[in-house]
C-alpha positions in Angstrom: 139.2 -14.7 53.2 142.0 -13.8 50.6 141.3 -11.6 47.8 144.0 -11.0 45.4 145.2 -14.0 43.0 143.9 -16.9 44.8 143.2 -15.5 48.0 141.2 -13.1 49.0 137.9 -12.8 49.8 137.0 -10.0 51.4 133.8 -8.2 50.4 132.2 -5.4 48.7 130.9 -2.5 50.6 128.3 -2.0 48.1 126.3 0.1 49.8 124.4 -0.6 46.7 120.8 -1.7 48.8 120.9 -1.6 52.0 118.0 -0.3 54.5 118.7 -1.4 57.6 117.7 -0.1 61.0 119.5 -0.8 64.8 122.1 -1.9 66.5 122.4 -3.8 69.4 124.5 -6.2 71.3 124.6 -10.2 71.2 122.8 -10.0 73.9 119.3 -8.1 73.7 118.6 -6.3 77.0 115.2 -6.0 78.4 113.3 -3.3 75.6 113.0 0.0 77.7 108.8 1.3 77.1 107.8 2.6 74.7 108.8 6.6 74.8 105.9 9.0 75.1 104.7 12.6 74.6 106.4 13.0 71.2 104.5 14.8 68.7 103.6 12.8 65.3 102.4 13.7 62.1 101.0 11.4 59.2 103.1 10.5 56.8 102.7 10.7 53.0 101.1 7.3 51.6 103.9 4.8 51.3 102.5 2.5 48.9 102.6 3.8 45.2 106.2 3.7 44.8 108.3 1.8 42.7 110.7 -0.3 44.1 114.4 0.8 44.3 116.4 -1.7 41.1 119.7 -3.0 41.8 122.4 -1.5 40.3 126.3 -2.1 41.2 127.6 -0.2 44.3 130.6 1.6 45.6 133.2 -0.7 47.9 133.8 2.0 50.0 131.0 3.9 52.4 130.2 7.3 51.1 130.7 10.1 51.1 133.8 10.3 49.2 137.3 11.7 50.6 137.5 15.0 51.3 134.1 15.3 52.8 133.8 19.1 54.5 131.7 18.1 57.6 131.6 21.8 58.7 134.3 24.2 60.1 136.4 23.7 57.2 137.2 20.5 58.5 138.2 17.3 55.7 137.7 14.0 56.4 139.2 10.5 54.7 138.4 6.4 55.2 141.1 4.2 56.3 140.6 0.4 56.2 141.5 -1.7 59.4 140.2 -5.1 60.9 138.4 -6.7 63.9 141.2 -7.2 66.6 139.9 -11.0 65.8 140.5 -10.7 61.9 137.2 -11.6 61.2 135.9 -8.3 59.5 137.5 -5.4 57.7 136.3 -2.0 59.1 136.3 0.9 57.8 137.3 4.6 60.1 136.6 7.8 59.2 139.3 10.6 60.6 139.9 14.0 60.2 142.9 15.0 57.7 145.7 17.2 59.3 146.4 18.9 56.0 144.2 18.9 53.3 146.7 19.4 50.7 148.2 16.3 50.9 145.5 13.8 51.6 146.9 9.9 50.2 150.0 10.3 51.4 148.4 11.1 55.3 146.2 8.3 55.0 148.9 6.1 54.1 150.8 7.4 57.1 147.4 6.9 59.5 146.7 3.6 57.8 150.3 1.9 59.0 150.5 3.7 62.2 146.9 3.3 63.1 144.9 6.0 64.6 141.9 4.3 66.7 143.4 3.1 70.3 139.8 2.2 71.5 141.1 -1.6 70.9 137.7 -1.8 68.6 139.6 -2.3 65.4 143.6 -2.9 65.4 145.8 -2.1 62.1 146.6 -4.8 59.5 150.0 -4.0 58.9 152.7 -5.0 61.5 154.0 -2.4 63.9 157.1 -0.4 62.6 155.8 -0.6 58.5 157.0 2.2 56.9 156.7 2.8 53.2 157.0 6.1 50.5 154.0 6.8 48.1 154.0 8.0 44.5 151.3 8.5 42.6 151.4 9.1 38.5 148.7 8.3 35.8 146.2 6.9 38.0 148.8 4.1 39.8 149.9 4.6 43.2 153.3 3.3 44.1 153.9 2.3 47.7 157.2 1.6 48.3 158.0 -0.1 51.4 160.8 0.5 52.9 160.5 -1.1 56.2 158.1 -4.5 56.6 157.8 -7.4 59.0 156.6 -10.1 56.1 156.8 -12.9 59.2 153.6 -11.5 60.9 151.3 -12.1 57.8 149.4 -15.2 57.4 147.5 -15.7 54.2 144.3 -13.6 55.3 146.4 -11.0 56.7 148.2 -10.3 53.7 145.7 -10.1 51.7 143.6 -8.0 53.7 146.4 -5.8 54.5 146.9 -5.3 51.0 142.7 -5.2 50.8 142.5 -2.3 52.9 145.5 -0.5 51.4 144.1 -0.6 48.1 140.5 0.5 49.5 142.0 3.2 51.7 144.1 4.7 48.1 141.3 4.3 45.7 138.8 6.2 47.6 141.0 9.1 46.5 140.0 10.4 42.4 143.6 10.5 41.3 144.1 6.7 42.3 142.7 4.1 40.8 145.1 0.9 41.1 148.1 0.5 43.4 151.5 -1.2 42.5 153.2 -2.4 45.6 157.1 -2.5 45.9 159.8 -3.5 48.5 163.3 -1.5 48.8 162.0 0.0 45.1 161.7 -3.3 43.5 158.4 -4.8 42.3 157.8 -8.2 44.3 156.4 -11.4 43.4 154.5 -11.8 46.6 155.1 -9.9 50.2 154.8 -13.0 52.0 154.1 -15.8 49.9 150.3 -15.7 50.0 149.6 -12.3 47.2 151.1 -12.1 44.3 152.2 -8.7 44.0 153.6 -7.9 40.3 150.6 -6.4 38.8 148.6 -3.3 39.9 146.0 -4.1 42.9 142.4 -3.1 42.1 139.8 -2.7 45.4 138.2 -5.9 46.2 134.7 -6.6 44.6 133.5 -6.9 47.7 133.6 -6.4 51.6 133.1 -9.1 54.4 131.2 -11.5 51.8 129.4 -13.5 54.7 127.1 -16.8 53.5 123.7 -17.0 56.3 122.1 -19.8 56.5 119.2 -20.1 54.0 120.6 -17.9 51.4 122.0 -19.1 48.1 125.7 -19.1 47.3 126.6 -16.2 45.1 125.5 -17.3 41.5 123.7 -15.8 38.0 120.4 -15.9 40.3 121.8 -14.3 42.8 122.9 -10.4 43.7 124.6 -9.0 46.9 123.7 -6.9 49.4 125.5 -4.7 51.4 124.2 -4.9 55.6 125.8 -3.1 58.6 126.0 -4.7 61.8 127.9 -3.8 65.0 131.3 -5.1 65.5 132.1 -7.2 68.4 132.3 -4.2 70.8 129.1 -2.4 69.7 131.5 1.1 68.7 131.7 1.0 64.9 129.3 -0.8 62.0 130.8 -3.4 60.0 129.9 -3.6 56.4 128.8 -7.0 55.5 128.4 -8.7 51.8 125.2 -10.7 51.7 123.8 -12.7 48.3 120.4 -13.0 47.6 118.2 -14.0 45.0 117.8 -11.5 42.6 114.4 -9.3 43.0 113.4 -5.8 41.9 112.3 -4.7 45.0 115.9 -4.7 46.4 115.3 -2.0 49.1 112.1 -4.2 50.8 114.9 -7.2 50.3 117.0 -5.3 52.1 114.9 -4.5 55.5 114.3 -8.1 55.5 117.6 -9.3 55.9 118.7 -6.9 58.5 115.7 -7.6 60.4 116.6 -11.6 60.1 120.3 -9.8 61.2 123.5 -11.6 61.5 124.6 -15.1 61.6 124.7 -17.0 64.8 127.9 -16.8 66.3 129.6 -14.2 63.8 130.4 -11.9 66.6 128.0 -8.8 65.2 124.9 -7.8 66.7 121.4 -6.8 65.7 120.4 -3.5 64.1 116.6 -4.2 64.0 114.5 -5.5 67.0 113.3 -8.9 65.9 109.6 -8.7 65.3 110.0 -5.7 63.5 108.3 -5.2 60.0 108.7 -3.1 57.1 105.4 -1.4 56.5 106.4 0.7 53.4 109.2 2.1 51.4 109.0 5.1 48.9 111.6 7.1 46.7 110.4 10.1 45.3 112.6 13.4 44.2 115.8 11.9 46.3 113.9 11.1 48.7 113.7 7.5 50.1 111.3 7.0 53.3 111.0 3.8 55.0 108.1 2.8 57.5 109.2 0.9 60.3 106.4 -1.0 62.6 105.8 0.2 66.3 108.7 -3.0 67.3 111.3 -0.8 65.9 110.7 1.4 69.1 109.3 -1.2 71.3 111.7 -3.5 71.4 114.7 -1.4 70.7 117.3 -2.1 73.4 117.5 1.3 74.0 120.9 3.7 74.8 121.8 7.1 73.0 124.9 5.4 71.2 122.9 2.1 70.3 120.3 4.2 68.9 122.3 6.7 66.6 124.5 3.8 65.5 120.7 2.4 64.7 120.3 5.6 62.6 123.6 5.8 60.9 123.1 2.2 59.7 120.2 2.9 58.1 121.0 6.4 56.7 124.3 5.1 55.2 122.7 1.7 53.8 119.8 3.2 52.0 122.0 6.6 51.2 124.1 4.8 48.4 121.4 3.6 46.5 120.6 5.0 43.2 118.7 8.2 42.9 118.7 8.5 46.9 119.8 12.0 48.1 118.3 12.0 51.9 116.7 9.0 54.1 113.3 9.7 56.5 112.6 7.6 59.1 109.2 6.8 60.0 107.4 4.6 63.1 104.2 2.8 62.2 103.5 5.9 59.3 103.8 8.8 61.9 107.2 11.3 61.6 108.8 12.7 64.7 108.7 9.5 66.0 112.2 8.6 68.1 113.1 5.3 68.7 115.0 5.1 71.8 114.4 8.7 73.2 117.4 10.7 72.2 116.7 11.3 68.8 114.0 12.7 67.2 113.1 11.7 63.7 111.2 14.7 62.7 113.2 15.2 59.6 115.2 13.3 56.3 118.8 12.6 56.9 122.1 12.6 54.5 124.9 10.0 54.8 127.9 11.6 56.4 131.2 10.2 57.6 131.0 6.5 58.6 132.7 5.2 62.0 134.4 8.8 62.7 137.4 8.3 65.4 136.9 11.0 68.1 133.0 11.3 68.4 
């Protein structure tokens, strides 16, 4: 799936429309009943509001670099793969020393900080390499680099993820790669490497059946879906004909979910309909039908990674400051039983290594 010069073709994390809902394994379990004695109050009439309109979207998930999530504590993306190399995957960590952010993700992005064996580093073990950064161009300098262990989709995603992990930062906006301190034509045959590297325009670009190939009719979508071992969402580029109403397009992808055999699992119960969506004032609230609950396979993890998909999906579209969550119209619904959707979320970190 190269990117760069004839390569690549990795995929956008255009958050840009997504509103999904669960995730679940390949597998569906048996749907756990329905939870019970939680308190629910009408929600606002979902009808009169206009629909969300495309617009183009970030690659990365937000919120940006350098996000406080309380206690003083800053957080930065770094861009691995699927142990499988199917997907790139993005991990949110904690940064030891906030003065000095790029050059510690660059550090954390070749050593690789995730030992769950969910996601695995695309650079080979022992890379080392020195950053500078002047005038908007990041220089990364490798000084130490196995070339022998990339293949073409390798390099390029390694390269993919390096300029997505850089870029995310204000002062960086292309990255010029070098070996020993000379610019390169390619690192490994596949890339070529004299020019400044841009971020990909888009993450995981994944054709379902049914769908269109990406065209002037067309726009893409960005959908999150569990990796292979259910711990992180994967970002997935999806085209679809081009529509107004890209939100309610949206919901109805994720609830037709992944392809057959692509190794990711559900986020929305199938069965499940989207009764109505509304943005008003930063607002954006989505009305899920009762199957979003009913058949929901249930788990506290499954069902916050349920929450952060749609949260972070719907969270990056224009004008949208917080997400709310209902369950056949009614707020403080929950659908699984540990949390309770009584009030509008923000996006935070995506995929966060040690929670």
């Amino acid at each position: 799936m190269p990117r760069y010069g004839l390569f690549l073709l990795a995929a956008l994390v255009s958050l840009s429309l997504v509103v999904t809902g669960c995730t679940a394994p390949a597998e569906t379990p048996p749907a756990p009943e329905s939870p019970a004695g939680r308190a629910e109050v009408p929600a606002p009439n979902l009808e009169q509001a206009p629909p969300v309109a495309p617009v183009a979207a970030p690659a990365a998930p937000q919120p940006g670099p350098g996000t406080d999530v309380g206690g003083g504590r800053l957080y930065f993306r770094l861009w691995g793969t699927t142990p499988d190399l199917m997907y790139l995957v993005p991990v949110t960590v904690e940064a030891p020393h906030p003065e000095d952010m790029p050059q510690q993700a660059l550090e954390l992005l070749l050593t690789w900080p995730d030992k769950s064996g969910a996601t695995v580093s695309l650079w080979p073990a022992g890379t080392k390499a020195d950053l500078r950064i002047q005038d908007g161009t990041a220089t990364v300098d490798f000084t130490s680099l196995d070339t022998t262990k990339f293949g073409s989709t390798r390099e390029a995603w390694a390269l993919d993820g390096l300029t997505l992990t850089l870029t995310q930062f204000p002062l960086i906006k292309r990255v010029q790669i070098k070996v020993k301190g000379r610019v390169v034509e390619t690192l490994a045959g596949h890339v070529e490497t004299r020019r400044p590297l841009t971020p990909p325009p888009a993450v995981n670009r994944v054709a379902f059946s049914g769908t269109p190939a990406a065209g002037a009719g067309t726009m893409p979508v960005t959908l999150y879906f569990p990796g292979p071992q259910s711990l992180f969402l994967v970002p997935i580029t999806r085209d679809v004909p081009k529509t107004p109403a890209v939100a309610r397009t949206v919901v109805e992808e994720l609830i037709r979910g992944p392809e057959k055999d692509s190794g990711l699992g559900r986020v929305i119960p199938e069965g499940t309909r989207l009764r109505g969506i509304k943005l008003q004032d930063g607002l954006l609230t989505v009305d899920f039908s009762r199957e979003l609950r009913d058949k929901h396979w249930g788990g506290s993890a499954g069902e916050r990674l349920t929450i952060q998909a749609i949260v972070h999906s719907l969270g990056a579209l224009p004008g949208v400051e917080q997400v709310e969550i209902l369950i056949e119209g009614q707020r403080g619904a929950t659908i699984g039983g540990h949390v309770i959707l009584d009030r509008p979320t923000a996006p935070g970190p995506l995929n966060v290594l040690g929670t």
